[in-house]
GUBA-68331 format. One record per residue (C-alpha): residue number from 1; residue in three letters; x, z, y. Coordinates in nm, 2 decimals, padded with zeros to 4 digits, always signed. Example, Ala and Ser with C-alpha at 12.3 -4.5 7.8 and 13.67 -1.06 7.14 Angstrom:
% GUBA-68331
PAKE zami rotor      u      w      v
PAKE    1   ala +01.23 +00.78 -00.45
PAKE    2   ser +01.37 +00.71 -00.11
END
This chain:
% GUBA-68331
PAKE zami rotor      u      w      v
PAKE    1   unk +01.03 -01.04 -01.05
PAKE    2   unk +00.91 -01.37 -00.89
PAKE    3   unk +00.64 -01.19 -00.84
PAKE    4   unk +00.79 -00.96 -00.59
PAKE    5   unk +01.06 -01.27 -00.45
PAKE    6   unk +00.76 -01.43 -00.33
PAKE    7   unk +00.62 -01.13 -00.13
PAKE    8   unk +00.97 -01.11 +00.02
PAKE    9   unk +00.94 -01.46 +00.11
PAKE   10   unk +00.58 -01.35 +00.25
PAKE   11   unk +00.74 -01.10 +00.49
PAKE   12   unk +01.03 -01.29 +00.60
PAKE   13   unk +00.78 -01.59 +00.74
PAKE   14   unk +00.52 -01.29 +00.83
PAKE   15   unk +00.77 -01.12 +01.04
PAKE   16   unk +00.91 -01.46 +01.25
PAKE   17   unk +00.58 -01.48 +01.45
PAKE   18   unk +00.22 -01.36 +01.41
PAKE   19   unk +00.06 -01.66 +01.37
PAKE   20   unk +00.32 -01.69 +01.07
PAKE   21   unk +00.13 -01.37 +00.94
PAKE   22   unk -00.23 -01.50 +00.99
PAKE   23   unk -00.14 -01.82 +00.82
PAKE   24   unk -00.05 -01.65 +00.46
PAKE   25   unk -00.32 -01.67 +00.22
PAKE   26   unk -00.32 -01.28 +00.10
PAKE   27   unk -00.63 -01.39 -00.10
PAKE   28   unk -00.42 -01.50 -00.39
PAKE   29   unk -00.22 -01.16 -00.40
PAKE   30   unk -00.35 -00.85 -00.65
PAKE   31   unk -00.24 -00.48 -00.58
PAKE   32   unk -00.07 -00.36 -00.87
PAKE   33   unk -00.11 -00.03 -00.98
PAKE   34   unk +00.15 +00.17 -01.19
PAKE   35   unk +00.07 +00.58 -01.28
PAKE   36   unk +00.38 +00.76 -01.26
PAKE   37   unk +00.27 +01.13 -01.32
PAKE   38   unk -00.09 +01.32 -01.32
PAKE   39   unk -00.15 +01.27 -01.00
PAKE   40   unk +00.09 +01.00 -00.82
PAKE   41   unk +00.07 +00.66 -00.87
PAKE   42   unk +00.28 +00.36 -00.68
PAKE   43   unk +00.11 +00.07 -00.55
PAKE   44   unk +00.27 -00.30 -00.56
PAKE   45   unk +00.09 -00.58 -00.30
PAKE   46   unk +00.22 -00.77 -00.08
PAKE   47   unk +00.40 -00.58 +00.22
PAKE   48   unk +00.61 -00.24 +00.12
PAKE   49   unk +00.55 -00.03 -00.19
PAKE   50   unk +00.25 +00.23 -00.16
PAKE   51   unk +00.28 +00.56 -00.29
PAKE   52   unk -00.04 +00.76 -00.38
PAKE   53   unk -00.12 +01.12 -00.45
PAKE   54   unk -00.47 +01.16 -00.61
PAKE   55   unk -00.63 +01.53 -00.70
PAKE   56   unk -00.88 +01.81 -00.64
PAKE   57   unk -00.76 +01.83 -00.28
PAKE   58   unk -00.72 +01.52 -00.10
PAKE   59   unk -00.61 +01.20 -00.14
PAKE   60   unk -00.26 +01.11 +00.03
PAKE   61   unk -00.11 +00.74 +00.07
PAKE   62   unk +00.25 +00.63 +00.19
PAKE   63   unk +00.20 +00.33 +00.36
PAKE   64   unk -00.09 +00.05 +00.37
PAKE   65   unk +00.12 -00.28 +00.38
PAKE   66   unk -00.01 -00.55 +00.58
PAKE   67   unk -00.39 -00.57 +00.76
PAKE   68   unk -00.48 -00.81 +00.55
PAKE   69   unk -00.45 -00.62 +00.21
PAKE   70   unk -00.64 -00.32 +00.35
PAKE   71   unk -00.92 -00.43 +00.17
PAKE   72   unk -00.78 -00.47 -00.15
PAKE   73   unk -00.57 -00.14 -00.15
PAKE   74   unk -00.89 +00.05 -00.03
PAKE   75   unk -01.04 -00.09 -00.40
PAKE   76   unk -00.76 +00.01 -00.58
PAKE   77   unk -00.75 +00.35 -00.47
PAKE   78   unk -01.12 +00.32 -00.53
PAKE   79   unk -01.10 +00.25 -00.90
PAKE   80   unk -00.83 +00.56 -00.94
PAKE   81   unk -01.02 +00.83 -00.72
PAKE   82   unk -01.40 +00.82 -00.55
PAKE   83   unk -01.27 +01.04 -00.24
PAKE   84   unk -01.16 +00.89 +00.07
PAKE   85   unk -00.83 +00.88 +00.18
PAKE   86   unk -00.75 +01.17 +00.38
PAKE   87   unk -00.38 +01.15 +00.50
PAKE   88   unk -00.16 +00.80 +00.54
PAKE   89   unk +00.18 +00.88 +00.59
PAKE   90   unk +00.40 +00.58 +00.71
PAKE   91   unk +00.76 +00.58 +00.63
PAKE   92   unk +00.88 +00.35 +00.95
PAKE   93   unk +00.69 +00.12 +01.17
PAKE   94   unk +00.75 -00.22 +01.09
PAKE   95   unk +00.42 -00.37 +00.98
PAKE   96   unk +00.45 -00.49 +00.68
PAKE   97   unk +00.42 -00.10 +00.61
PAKE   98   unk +00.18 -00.01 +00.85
PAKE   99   unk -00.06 -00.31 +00.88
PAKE  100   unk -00.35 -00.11 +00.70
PAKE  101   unk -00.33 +00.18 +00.95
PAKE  102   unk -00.62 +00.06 +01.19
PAKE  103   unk -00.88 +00.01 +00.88
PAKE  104   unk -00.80 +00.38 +00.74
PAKE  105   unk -00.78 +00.51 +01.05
PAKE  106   unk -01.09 +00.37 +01.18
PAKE  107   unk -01.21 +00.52 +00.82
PAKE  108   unk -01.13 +00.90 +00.91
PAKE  109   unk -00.78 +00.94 +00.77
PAKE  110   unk -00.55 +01.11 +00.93
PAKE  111   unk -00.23 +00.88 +01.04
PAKE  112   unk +00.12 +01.10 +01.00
PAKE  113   unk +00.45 +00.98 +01.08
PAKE  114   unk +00.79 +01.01 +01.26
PAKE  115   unk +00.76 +01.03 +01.64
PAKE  116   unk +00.93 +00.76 +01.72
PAKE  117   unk +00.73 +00.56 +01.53
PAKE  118   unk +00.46 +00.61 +01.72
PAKE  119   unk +00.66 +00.54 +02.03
PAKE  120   unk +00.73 +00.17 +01.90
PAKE  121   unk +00.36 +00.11 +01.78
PAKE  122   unk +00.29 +00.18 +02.12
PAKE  123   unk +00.46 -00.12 +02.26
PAKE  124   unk +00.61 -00.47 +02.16
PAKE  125   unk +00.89 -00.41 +01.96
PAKE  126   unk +01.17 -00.72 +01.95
PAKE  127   unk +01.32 -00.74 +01.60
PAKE  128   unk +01.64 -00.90 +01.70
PAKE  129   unk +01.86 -00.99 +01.37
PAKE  130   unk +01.51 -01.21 +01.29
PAKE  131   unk +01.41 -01.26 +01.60
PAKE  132   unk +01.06 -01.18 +01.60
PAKE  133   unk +00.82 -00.93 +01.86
PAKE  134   unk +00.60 -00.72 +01.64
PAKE  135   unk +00.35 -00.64 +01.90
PAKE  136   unk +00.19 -00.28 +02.00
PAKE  137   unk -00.05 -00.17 +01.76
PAKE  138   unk -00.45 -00.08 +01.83
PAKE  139   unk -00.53 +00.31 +01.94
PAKE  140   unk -00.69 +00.34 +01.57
PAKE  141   unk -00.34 +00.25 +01.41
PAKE  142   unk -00.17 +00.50 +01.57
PAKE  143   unk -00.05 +00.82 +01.37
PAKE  144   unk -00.19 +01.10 +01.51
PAKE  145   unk -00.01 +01.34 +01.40
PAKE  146   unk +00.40 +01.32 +01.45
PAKE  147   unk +00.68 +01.44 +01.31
PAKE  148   unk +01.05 +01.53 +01.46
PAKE  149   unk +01.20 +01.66 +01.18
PAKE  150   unk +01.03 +01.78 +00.84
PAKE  151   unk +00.70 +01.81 +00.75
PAKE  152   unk +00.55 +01.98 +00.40
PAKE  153   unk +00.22 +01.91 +00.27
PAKE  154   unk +00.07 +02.17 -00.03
PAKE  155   unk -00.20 +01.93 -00.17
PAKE  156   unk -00.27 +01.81 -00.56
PAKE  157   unk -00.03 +02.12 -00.69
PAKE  158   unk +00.24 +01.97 -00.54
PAKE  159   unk +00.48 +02.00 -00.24
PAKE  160   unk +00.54 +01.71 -00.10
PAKE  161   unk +00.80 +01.71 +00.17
PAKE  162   unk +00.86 +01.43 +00.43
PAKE  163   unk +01.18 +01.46 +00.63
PAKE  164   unk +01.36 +01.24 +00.87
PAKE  165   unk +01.70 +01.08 +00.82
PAKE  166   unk +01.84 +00.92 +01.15
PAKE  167   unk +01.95 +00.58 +01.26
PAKE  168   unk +01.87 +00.43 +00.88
PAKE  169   unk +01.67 +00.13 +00.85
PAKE  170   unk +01.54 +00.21 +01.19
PAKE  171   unk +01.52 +00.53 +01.41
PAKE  172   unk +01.19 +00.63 +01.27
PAKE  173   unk +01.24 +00.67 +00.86
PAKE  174   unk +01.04 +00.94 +00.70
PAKE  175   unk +01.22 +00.97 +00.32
PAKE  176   unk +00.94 +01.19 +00.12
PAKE  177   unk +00.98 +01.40 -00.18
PAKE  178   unk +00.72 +01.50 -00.42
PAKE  179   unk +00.92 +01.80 -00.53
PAKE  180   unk +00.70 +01.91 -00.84
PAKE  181   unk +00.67 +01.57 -00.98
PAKE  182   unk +01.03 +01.47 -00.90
PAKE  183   unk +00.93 +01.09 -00.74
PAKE  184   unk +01.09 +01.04 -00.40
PAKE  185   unk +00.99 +00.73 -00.18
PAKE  186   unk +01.27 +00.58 +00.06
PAKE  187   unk +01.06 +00.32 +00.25
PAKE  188   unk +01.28 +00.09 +00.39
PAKE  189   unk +01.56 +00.28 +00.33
PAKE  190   unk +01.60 +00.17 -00.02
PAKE  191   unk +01.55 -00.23 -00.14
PAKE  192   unk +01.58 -00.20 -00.51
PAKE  193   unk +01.83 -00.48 -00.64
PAKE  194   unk +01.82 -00.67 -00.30
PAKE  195   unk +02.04 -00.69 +00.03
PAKE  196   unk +01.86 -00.40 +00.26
PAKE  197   unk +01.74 -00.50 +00.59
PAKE  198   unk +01.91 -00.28 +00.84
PAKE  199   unk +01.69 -00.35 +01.14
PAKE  200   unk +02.00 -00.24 +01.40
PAKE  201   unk +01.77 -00.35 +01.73
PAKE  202   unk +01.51 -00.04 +01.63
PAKE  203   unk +01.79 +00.21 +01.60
PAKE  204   unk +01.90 +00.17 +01.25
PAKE  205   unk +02.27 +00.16 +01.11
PAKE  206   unk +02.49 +00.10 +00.79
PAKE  207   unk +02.60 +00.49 +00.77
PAKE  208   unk +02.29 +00.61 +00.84
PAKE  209   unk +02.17 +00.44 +00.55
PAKE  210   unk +02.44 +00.57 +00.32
PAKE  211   unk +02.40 +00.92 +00.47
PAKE  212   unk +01.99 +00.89 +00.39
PAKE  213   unk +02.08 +00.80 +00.02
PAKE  214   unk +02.37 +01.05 -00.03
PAKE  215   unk +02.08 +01.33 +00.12
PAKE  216   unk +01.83 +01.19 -00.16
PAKE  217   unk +02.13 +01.13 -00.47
PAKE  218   unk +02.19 +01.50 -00.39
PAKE  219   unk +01.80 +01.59 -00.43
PAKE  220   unk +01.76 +01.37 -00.74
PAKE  221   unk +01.81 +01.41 -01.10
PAKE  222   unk +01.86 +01.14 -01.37
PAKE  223   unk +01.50 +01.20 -01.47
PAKE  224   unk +01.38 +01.11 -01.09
PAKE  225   unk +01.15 +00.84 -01.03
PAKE  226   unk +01.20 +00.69 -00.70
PAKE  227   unk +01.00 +00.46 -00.50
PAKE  228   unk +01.20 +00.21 -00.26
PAKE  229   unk +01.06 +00.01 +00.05
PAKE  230   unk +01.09 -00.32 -00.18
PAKE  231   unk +01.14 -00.38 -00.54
PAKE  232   unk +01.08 -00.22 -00.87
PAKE  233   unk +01.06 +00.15 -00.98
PAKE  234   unk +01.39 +00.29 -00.96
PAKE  235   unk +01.64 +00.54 -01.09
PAKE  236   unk +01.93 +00.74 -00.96
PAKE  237   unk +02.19 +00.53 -01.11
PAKE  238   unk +02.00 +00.20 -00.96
PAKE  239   unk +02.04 +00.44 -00.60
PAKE  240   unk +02.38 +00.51 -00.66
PAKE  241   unk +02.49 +00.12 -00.70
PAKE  242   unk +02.27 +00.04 -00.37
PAKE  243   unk +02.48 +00.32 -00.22
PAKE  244   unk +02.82 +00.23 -00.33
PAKE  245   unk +02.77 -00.13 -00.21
PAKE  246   unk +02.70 -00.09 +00.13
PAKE  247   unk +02.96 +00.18 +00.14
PAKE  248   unk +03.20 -00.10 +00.03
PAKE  249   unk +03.15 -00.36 +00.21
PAKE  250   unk +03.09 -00.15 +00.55
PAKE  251   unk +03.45 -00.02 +00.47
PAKE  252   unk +03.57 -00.38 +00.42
PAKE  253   unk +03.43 -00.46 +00.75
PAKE  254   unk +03.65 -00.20 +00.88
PAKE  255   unk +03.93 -00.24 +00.76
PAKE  256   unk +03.92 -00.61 +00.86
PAKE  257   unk +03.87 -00.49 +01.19
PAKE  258   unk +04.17 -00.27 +01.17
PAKE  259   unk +04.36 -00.57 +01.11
PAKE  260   unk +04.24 -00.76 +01.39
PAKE  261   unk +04.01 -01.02 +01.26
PAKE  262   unk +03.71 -01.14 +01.46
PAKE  263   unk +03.34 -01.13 +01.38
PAKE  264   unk +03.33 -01.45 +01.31
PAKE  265   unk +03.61 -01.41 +01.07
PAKE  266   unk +03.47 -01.13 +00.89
PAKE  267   unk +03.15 -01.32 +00.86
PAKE  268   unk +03.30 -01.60 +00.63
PAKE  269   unk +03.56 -01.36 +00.49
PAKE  270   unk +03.35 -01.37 +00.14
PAKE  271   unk +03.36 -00.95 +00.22
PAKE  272   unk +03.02 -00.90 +00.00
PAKE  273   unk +03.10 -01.25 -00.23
PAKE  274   unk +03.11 -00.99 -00.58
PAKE  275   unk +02.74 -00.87 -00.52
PAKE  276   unk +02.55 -01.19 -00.40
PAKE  277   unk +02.44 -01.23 -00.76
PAKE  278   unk +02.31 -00.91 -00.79
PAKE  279   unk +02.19 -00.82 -00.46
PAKE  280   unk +02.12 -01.18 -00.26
PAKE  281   unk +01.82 -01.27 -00.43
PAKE  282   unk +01.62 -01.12 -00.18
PAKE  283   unk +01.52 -01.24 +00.21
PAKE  284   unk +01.85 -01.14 +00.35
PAKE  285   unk +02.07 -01.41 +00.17
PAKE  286   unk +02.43 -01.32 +00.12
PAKE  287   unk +02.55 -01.56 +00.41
PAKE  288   unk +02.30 -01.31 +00.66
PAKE  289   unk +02.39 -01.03 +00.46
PAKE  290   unk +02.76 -00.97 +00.61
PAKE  291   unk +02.61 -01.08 +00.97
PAKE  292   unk +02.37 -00.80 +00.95
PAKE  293   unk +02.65 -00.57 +00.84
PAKE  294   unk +02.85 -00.68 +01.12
PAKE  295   unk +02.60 -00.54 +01.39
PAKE  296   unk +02.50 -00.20 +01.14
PAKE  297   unk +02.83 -00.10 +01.13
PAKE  298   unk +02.98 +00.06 +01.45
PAKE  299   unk +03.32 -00.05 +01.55
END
């Protein structure tokens, strides 16, 4: 667990400006790697978790973290398969997630994602609530192939289906289901056991959240294993509490609306006060949480 504190820290200072990111020593951080059925595994470094499908037909990664760790992924794919990565599949487009893309790209694999991810990793992209720019990305980090709605791949005996849920973390999430193995990774979506980042300034939203989660409780079984942006492997009950929370206190925030409180009233109301000790141990501390909340939930 302090393990995975510290590479929140990691991406909180990463994202403020890039000289913040060139500045971490990514030396000292070891991928992780964790089998979760014959053929899928879930890699843990130190940007947003990495899900791999290894077998007879092609190797297939969800996300590559920052550029730094490229390297170091490559080598622990390396150790579970000797065939190159042929598909990357990046669930949003904030780079902590897609900081490998140039290095595999430039290495022949085929870059998938939402299209409005590509749209953003075409140009700077102002993160406001942490005010940071993450700037456009090179041609080689840019997925090639794009996705509006759903997309299925039939690789490694598996179906594994990508589909887009709108206006979530950002406007570009990609949830993806790996139907015969029964994982599911959320990306951003999902932070297991810490306050999510709803990144409101790239399209994203407190109900589009809960409607992405209520699409993937509704796909899962208690047996599920599922995958989230940040934190450790998860289950459906762990999705459900995530769910329920920012259902709450989004419905809080309305109802002191309703009542005629200000923002700034709201904001040191103590509306998400009975899960700060479960859920504020991550980089969105519970006196940013209700902030964020604030500008993710419409009024």
């Amino acid at each position: 667990m302090r393990k995975f504190i510290l590479t929140l820290a990691t991406l909180a200072a990463a994202l403020a400006t890039s000289p913040a990111l060139q500045a971490q020593d990514f030396s000292k951080i070891e991928i992780q790697t964790r089998q979760l059925g014959p053929t899928s595994y879930m890699l843990v470094g130190a940007g947003g978790n990495i899900g791999v499908s290894v077998g007879e037909d092609a190797v297939f990664v969800i996300d590559d973290q920052y550029a730094p760790m490229a390297p170091k992924i490559k080598a622990a794919i390396a150790a579970i398969t000797k065939k190159p990565v042929q598909f990357v599949l990046n669930t949003h487009f904030h780079f902590d997630h897609t900081g490998g893309n140039e290095a595999f790209g430039q290495a022949g694999a085929l870059i998938v994602a939402h299209a409005n991810v590509r749209k953003r990793m075409t140009g700077d992209q102002l993160i406001s609530f942490i005010g940071a720019t993450q700037p456009a990305s090179p041609r080689a980090a840019l997925p090639v192939i794009t996705v509006a709605g759903e997309v299925t791949f039939h690789i490694n005996g598996d179906e594994v289906h990508a589909f887009h849920v709108p206006k979530a973390h950002t406007d570009g999430d990609l949830i993806v289901h790996f139907r015969q193995s029964d994982i599911v990774h959320m990306g951003d979506v999902y932070f297991n056991g810490f306050y999510p980042f709803i990144d409101t300034s790239s399209g994203g939203s407190a109900d589009g959240v809960v409607a992405a989660v209520d699409r993937v409780l509704a796909l899962a079984t208690d047996k599920t294993q599922i995958i989230p942006g940040h934190g450790p492997l998860s289950t459906k009950a762990d999705l459900q509490a995530y769910r329920d929370m920012i259902a709450t206190v989004a419905q809080r925030i309305r109802e002191q609306r309703r009542a005629g409180r200000t923002d700034e009233q709201i904001r040191v109301a103590g509306l998400a006060a009975d899960y700060d000790a479960k859920y504020g141990g991550g980089f969105i501390k519970p006196e940013r949480f209700v902030q964020m909340m604030l500008d993710a939930v419409p009024r």
